[in-house]
C-alpha positions in Angstrom: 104.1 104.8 97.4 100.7 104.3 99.2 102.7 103.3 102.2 105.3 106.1 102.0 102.4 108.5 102.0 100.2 107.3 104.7 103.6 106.9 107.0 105.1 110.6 106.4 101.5 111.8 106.9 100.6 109.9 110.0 104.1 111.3 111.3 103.1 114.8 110.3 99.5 114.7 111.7 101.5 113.1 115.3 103.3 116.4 115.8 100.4 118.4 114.7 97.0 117.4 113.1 96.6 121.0 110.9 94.6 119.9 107.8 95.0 122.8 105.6 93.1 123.1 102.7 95.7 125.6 100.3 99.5 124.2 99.8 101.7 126.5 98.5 105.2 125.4 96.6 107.6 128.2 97.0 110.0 128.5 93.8 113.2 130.1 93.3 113.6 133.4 95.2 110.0 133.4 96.6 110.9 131.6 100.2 109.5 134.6 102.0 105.7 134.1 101.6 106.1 132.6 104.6 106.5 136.1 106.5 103.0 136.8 105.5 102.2 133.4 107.5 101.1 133.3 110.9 103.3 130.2 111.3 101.9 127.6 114.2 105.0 125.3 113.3 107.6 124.3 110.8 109.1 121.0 109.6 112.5 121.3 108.3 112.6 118.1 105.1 115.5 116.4 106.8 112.9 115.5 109.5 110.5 113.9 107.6 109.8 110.0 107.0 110.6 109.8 103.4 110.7 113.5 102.1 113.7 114.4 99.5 116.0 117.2 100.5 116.7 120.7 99.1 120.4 121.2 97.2 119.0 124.2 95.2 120.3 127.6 96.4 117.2 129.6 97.4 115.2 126.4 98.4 115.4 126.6 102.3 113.8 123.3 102.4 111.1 123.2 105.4 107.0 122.5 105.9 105.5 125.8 106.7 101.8 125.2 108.7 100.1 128.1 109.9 97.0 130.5 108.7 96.5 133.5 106.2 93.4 135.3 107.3 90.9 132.2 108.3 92.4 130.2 105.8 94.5 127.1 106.8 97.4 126.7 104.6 101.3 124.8 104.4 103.8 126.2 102.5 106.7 124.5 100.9 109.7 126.3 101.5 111.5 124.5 98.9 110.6 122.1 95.6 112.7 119.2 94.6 113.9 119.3 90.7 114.5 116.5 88.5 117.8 117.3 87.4 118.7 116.8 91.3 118.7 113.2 90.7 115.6 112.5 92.2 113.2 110.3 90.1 110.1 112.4 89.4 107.7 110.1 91.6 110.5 111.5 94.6 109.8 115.3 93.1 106.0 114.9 93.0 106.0 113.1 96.9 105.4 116.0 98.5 102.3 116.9 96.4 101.0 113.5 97.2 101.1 114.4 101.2 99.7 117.4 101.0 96.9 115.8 99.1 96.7 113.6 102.4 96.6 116.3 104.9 93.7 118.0 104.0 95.2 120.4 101.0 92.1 121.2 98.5 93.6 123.7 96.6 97.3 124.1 95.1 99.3 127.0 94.6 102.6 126.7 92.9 105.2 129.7 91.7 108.1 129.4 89.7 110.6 131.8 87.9 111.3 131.4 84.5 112.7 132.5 81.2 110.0 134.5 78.5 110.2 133.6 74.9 107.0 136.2 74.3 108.3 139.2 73.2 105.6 141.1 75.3 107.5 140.1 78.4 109.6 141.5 80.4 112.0 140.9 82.7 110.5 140.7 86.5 106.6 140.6 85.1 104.5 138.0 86.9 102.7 135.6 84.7 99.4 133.5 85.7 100.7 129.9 84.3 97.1 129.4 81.5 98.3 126.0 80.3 101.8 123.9 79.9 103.1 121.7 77.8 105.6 118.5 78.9 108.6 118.1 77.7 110.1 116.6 81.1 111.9 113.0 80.2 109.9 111.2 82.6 106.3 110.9 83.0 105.4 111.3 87.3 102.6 108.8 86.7 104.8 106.2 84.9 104.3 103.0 86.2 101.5 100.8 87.8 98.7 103.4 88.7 97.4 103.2 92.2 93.4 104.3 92.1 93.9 105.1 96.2 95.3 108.2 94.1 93.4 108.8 91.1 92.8 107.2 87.9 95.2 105.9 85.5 94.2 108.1 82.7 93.8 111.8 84.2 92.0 114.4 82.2 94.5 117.6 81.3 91.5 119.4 79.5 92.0 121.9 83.0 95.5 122.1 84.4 95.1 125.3 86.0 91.7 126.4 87.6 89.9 128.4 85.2 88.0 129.8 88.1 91.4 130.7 90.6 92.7 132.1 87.4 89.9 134.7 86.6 89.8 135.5 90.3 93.5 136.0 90.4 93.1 138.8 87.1 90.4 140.4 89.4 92.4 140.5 91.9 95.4 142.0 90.2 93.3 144.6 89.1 92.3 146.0 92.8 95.4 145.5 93.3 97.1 147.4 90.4 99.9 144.9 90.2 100.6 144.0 86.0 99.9 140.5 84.9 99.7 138.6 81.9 98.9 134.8 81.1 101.1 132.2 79.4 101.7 129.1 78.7 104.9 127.0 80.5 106.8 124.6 79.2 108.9 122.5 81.3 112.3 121.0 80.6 114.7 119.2 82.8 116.9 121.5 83.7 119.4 122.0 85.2 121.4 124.0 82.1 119.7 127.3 81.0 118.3 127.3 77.7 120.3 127.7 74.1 119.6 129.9 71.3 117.9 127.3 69.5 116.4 125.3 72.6 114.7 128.9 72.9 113.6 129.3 69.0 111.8 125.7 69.9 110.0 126.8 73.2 108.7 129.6 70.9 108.0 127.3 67.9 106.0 124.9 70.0 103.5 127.7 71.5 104.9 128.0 74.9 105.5 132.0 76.2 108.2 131.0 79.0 110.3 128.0 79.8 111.7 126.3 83.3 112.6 123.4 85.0 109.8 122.5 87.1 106.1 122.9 88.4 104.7 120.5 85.0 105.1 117.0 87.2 103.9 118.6 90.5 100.7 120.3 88.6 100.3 116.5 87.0 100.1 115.0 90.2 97.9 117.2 91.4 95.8 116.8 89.1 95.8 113.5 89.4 94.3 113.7 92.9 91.6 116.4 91.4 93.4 119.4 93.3 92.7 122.6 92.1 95.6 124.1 90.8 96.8 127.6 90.3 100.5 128.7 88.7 102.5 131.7 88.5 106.0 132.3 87.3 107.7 135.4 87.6 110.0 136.5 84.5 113.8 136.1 85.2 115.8 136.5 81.8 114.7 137.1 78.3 115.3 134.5 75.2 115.1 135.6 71.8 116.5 133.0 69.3 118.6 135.6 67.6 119.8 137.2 70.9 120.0 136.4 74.5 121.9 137.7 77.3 124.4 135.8 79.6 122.1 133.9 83.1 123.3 133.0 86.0 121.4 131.6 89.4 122.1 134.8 91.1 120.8 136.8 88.3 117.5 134.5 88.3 117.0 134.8 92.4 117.7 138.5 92.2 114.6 138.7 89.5 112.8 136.8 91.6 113.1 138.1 94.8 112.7 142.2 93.1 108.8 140.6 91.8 108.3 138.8 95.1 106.4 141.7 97.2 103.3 141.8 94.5 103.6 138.0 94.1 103.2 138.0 97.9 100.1 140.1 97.9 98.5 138.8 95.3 98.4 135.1 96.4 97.6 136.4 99.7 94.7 137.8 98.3 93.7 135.1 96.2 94.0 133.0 99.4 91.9 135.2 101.2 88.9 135.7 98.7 88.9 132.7 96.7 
């Protein structure tokens, strides 16, 4: 893995030595961030040493380098999934690079499906906590300490600090949030009735099929980390309505312009 890394970054830092400090990972239906990007150059995943590939509709599947203000950043149009086929230390890969270009801080979005009964569909939610319940741990395995250590403290998945910021924020901003806690299953099959009575049951307020390994990694490396899913379909154990992928982008994408402005911001003044 150490190897892997150092190569795909050294082949990076050839075409362009950037060093960002913020990464950004760009979930279903929020590609275009990267309008709000002055972009100084783009690396499709098929070009790099080592990187996985996008098969998810929605993930365009490219590096994004350029600035936001003063701020350096590289966005990830694109995540890789578990239930791709990819083992999760190929999911969490392109966390571990961006830890090796200069990335400080980590955004990640997501969209997902709200067992709170306060939500509703298209709200944004600041990711407070998560709970695993992915099949595979990312750091399984012999633990490099060129990484981190082998037993990472989850006391603070989520920067308390980008968090309250990000409430400010929304506030000034008068875009709605609320706080939750994800919970992260494999995907790729939407939740059932009682899969959803059991996201509910074991404290979490939304469910998906991602960002848990990425924010594990991260954390691993001591990034700071910041979430936020936006609300794509509602499950209630005694009633849900039909999903479908379309359904979930179209959610996404209606939510995207105050997800936009509010990372910007948060990019900008944090």
């Amino acid at each position: 893995m150490w190897e892997q890394v150092q190569e795909t970054v050294s082949y990076i830092n050839k075409i362009n030595s950037f060093n960002p400090e913020y990464g950004i990972i760009l979930g279903s239906g929020l590609g275009s961030f990267t309008e709000d990007i002055k972009i100084e150059f783009t690396l499709p995943y098929n070009e790099i040493p080592n990187f996985p590939v996008s098969t998810v509709q929605g993930h365009k599947g490219a590096l994004v380098f350029g600035t936001i203000g003063d701020k350096k950043v590289v966005a990830m149009q694109g995540r890789f999934h578990f239930y791709e086929g990819y083992s999760m230390k190929e999911v969490t890969f392109p966390v571990r690079v961006l830890k090796f270009l200069g990335v400080k801080k980590l955004i990640v979005s997501n969209a997902s499906g709200g067992v709170n009964p306060i939500y509703k569909i298209g709200e944004i939610i600041i990711i407070k906590d998560h709970i695993n319940f992915t099949p595979e741990h990312p750091l399984r395995g012999a633990n490099d300490e060129r990484f981190g250590p082998r037993f990472v403290n989850m006391s603070e998945p989520y920067s308390r600090k980008m968090i309250a910021k990000a409430k400010e924020l929304a506030l000034e901003l008068n875009i709605e949030v609320k706080d939750g806690i994800y919970l992260g299953l494999q995907g790729p099959s939407f939740e059932t009735l009682a899969e959803y009575k059991m996201v509910k049951i074991l404290g979490a307020d939304c469910v998906g099929m991602s960002t848990v390994p990425e924010v594990i990694v991260a954390r691993h490396m001591d990034l700071e980390t910041f979430g936020i899913s936006v609300i794509t379909d509602i499950g209630d154990e005694d009633n849900i309505d039909s999903i479908s992928h379309d359904e979930v982008l179209e959610a996404a994408q209606n939510a995207e312009p105050n997800v936009r402005k509010l990372i910007k911001e948060l990019i900008l003044k944090y």
